[in-house]
C-alpha positions in Angstrom: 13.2 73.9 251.3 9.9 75.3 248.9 10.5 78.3 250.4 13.9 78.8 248.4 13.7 79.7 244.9 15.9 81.7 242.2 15.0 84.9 244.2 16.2 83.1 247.3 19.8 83.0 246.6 19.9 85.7 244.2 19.7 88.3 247.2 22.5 86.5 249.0 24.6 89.3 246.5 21.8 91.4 245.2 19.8 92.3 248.3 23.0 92.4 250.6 23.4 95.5 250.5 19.8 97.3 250.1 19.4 95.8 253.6 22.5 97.3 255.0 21.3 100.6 253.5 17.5 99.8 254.7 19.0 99.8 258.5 20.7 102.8 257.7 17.3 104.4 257.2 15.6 102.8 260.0 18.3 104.2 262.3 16.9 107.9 260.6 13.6 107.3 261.4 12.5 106.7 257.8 9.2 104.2 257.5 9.4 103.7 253.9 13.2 102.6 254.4 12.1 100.7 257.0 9.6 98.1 255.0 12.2 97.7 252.1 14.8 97.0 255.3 12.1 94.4 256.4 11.4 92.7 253.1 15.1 92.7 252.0 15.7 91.0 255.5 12.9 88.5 254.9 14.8 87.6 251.4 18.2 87.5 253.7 16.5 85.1 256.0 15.2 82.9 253.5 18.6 81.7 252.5 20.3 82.6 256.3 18.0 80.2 257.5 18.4 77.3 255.5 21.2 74.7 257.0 25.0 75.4 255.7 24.8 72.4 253.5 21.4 73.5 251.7 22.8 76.6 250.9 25.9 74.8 249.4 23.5 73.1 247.0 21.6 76.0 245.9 24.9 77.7 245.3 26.1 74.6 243.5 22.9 74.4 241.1 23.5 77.9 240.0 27.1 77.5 238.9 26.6 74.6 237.5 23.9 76.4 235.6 26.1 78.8 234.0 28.9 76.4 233.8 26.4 74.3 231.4 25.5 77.6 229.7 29.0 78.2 229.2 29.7 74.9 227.4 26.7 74.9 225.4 28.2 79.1 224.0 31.5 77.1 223.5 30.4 73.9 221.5 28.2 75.9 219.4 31.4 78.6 218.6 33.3 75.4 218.4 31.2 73.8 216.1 30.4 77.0 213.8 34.7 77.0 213.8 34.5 73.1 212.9 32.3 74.1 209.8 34.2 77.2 208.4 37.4 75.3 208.7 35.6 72.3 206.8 34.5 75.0 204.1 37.5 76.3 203.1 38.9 72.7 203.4 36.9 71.0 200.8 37.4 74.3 198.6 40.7 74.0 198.7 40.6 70.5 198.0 38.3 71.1 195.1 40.5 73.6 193.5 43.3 71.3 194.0 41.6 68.6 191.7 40.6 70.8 189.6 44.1 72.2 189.2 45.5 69.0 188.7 43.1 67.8 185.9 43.6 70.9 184.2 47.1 70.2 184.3 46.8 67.0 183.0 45.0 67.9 180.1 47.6 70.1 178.8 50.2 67.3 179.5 48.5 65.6 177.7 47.5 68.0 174.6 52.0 68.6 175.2 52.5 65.3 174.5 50.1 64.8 171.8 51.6 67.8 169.9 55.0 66.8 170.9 54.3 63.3 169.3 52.4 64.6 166.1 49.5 62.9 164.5 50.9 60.5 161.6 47.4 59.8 160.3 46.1 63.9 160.2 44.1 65.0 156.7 44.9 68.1 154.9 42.6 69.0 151.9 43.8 68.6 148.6 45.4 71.9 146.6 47.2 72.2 143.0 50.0 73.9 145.0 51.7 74.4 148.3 53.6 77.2 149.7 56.9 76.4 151.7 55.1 77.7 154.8 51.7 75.4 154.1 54.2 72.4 154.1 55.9 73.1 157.0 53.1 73.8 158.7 52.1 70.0 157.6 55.0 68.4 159.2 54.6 70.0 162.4 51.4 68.7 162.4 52.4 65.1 161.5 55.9 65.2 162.8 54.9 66.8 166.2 56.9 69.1 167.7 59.2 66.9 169.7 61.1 66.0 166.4 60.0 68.7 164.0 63.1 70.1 164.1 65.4 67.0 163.4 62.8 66.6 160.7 63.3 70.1 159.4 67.2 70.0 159.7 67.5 67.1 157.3 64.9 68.5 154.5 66.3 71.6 154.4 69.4 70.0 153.5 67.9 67.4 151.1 65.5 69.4 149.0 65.1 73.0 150.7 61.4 72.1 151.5 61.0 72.1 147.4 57.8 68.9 147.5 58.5 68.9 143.7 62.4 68.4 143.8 64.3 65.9 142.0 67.9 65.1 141.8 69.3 64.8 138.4 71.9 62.3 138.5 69.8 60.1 141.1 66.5 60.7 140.5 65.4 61.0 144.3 62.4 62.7 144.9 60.1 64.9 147.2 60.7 66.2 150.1 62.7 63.5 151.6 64.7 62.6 148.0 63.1 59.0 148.3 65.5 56.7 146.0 63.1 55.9 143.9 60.7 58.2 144.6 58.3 55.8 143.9 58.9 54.5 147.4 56.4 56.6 149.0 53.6 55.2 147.2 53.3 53.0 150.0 51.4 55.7 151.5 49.7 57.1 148.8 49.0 57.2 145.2 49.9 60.9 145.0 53.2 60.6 146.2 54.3 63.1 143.6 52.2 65.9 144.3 51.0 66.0 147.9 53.4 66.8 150.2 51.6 65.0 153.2 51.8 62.2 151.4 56.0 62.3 151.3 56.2 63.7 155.2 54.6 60.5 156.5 57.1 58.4 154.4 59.4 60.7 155.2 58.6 60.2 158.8 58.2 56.3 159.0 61.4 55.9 157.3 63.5 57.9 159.8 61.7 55.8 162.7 61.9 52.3 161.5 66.0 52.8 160.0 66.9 54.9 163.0 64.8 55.0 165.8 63.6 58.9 165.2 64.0 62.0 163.2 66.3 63.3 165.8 68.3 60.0 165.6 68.6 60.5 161.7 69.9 63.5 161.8 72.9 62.6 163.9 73.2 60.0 161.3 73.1 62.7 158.7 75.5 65.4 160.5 78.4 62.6 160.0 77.5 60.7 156.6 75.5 63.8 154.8 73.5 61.5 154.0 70.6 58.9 155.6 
């Protein structure tokens, strides 16, 4: 059995054949053929004379060899697959969160500007331009209801913050009967336009719900 080694078997397929060739020389008289035909045959005989069921062992330990060297080839192209695929899984998944906040901060900034900002600041100026107050209320309004809003002062005072009506005496933006009404927000009721939006605003919500829902009010009375 020590005399078997790696070389033992490997000339079961290897060596084969230089033998059969090695005999051919010896048959032509050729010496150097000759010893390669006798070494080859020693090599032949080493496994030859080893019982049927040794040989089956050696054979055994070799393919199992590769077989093992096989698998190991495999798991590590297996695992290199297991890791790309986990790559591009937790990218995706990272971009997928990502999307999905981003998305939700502009639902929310929609929402925000779709709801307006009652309590927004707007530096003080001696006059406004019909643009600068409109830009106001779609600021405070929001844009959900901004044009509800608009629908109704454009009928009551044509954006005009300084408008009165001469047989009532409503006021503002709004016509507020009396104007004075919209000192419950602020002090300069007559001259800031802000000022009358807001009231304008939390009117329309607390008699009818909204400024959308005062304007359907307003499209059968003409009034609100």
């Amino acid at each position: 059995m020590s005399r078997i080694s790696v070389r033992g078997f490997a000339v079961v397929s290897a060596t084969a054949v230089t033998a059969v060739g090695s005999v051919v020389g010896v048959a032509s008289g050729s010496s150097a053929q000759n010893n390669d035909a006798e070494a080859t045959a020693t090599d032949v005989t080493l496994l030859a004379d080893l019982p049927a069921g040794h040989q089956a062992q050696v054979q055994t330990v070799s393919l199992t060899q590769q077989a093992n060297a096989v698998a190991i080839q495999a798991d590590a192209g297996a695992r290199k697959d297991a890791e790309q695929t986990a790559r591009v899984a937790a990218a995706k998944t990272a971009k997928a969160k990502k999307d999905a906040a981003d998305q939700a901060a502009r639902d929310r900034q929609e929402a925000k500007d779709k709801a307006g900002n009652p309590d927004a600041t707007f530096s003080l100026q001696p006059s406004y331009t019909v643009a600068q107050v409109k830009a106001m209320a779609v600021q405070i309004v929001g844009s959900g209801q901004y044009q509800c809003f608009s629908n109704i002062v454009d009928h009551e005072s044509t954006w005009n913050y300084l408008a009165v009506n001469p047989s009532s005496g409503a006021y503002g933006l709004v016509q507020a009967l009396p104007g004075s009404k919209m000192a419950s927000v602020g002090a300069d009721w007559q001259t800031n336009p802000a000022t009358q939006i807001k009231w304008g605003l939390n009117y329309m919500n607390a008699t009818y719900g909204s400024p959308c829902d005062a304007w359907s009010f307003w499209q059968v009375h003409h009034a609100y």
